[in-house]
C-alpha positions in Angstrom: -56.5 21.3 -41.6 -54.4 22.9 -43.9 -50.8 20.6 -45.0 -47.1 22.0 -46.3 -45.1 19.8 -48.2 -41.7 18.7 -45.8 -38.7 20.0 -47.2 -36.1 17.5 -48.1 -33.3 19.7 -45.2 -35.2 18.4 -42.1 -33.1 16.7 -41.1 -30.3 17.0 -38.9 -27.5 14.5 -38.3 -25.5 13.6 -34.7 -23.0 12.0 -33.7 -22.2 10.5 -29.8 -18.5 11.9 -29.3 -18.4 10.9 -25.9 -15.8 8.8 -24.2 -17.5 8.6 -20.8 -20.6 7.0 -22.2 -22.7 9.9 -20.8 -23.3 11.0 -24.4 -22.5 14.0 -26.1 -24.1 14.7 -28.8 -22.2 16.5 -31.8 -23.8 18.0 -35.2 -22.2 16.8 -38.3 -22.0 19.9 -40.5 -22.4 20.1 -44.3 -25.2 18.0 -45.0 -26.0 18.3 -48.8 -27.8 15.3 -49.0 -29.4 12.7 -47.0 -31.2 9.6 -47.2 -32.5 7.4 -44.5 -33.5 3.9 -45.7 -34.8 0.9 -44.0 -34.6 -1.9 -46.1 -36.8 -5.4 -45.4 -35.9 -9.0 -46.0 -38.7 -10.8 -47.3 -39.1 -14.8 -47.8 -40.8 -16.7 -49.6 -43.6 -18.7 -47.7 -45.6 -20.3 -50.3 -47.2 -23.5 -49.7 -49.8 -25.5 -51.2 -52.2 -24.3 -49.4 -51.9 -21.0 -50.9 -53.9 -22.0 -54.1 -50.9 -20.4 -56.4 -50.6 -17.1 -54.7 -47.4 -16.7 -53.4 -46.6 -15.8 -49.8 -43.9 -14.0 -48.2 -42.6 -13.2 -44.8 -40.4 -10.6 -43.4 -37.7 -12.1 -41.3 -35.2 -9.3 -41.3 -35.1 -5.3 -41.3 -31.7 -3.4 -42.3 -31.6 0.1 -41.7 -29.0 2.9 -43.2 -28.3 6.3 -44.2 -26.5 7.7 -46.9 -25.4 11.2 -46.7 -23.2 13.4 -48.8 -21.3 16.6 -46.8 -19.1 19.5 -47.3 -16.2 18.4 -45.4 -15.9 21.4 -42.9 -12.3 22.2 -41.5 -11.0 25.0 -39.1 -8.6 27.0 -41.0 -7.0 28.9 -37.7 -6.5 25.5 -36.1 -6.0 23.4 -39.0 -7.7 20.9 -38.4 -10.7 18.9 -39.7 -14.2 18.8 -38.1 -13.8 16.8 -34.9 -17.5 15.0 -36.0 -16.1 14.1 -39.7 -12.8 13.1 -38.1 -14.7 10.6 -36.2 -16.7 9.4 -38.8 -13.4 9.1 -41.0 -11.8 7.2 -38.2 -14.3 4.9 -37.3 -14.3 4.2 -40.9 -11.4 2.6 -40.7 -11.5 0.4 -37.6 -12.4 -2.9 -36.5 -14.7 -4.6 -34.3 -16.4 -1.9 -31.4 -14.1 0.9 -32.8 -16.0 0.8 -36.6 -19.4 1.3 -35.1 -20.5 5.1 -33.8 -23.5 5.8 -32.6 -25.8 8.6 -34.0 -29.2 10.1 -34.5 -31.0 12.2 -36.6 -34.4 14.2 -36.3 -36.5 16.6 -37.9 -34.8 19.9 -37.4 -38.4 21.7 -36.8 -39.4 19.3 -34.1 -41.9 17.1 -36.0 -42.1 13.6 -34.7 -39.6 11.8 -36.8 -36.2 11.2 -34.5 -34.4 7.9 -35.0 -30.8 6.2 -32.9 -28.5 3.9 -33.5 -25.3 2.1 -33.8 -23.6 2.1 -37.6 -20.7 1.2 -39.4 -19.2 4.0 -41.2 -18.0 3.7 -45.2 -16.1 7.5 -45.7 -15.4 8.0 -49.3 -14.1 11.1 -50.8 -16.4 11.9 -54.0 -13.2 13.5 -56.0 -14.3 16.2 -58.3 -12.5 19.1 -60.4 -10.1 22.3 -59.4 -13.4 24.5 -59.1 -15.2 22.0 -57.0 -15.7 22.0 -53.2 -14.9 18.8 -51.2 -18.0 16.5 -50.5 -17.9 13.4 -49.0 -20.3 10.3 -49.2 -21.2 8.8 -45.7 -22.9 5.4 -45.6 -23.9 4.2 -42.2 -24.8 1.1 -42.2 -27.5 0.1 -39.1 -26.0 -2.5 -36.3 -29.0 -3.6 -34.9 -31.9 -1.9 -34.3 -32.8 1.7 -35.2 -35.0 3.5 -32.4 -37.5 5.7 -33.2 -36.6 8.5 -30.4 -38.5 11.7 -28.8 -37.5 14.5 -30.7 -34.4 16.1 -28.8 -35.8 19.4 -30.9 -39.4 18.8 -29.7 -39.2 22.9 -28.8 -38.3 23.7 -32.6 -42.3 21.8 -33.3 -43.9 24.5 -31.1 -41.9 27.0 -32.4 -43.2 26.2 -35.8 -46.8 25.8 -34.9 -46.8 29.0 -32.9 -45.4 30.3 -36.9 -47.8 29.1 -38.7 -51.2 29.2 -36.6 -49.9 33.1 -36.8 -49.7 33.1 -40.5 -53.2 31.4 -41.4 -54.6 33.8 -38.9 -53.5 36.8 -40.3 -54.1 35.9 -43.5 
């Protein structure tokens, strides 16, 4: 079996736009960056019975994504990405209107597709007259963060049909 090295633009980022709860799901342009974390909470559970080795338990899994993104708008309609608008928005609410709910995949179709609820931190990353507009997006998991069936599973056997033609030709 031969291996590639996954390119750090896999993914893709969604967000639920809906207002009927049927969801409707909605790419956020402009990804630059992204970074997917889940972060543990570990205790200490040492005891004497441990001889002096220290124990630990995890009680408590955060999970979050930082991305940065071009902030896309229409320049016909003059207005802003409806997706960023929401994650703006959201941004600065309270209670069930501060928490959207997204997803993100592997573009290609591999098996790595999470979904959740986050809040949303929007902040403006400022720069200078020649720079374009980026903007850093924290979500911030509330609750737990699914691990999903690829909505892209297609774009997987896509691939594979790609590359089982390459290594045979070659």
């Amino acid at each position: 079996m031969s291996e590639e090295t996954a390119l750090a633009r896999r993914y893709r980022l969604e967000i639920d736009l809906s207002t009927t709860g049927a969801a409707v799901w909605t790419l956020v342009p402009g990804v630059q960056e992204f970074t997917p974390n889940v972060e543990p909470t570990d205790q200490d559970s040492s005891d004497y019975e441990n001889g002096g080795w220290k124990g630990n338990t995890r009680t408590a899994l955060q999970w979050s994504v930082e991305a940065t993104v071009l902030h896309r708008y229409d320049p016909v309609a003059g207005v802003f990405n409806p997706a960023h608008e929401a994650l703006k928005a959201a941004s600065k609410k309270f209670g069930a209107a501060s928490k959207v709910h997204v997803r993100y995949y592997d573009r290609d179709g591999l098996p790595d597709a999470h979904e959740g609820y986050a809040l949303v931190t929007w902040a403006p990353d400022g720069g200078s007259d020649e720079d374009l507009e980026t903007i850093t997006v924290t979500l911030t998991g509330d609750g737990e963060l699914l691990e999903i069936d690829n909505p892209n599973e297609a774009g997987a056997q896509a691939l594979t049909k790609v590359v089982s033609v390459d290594r045979t030709a070659a």
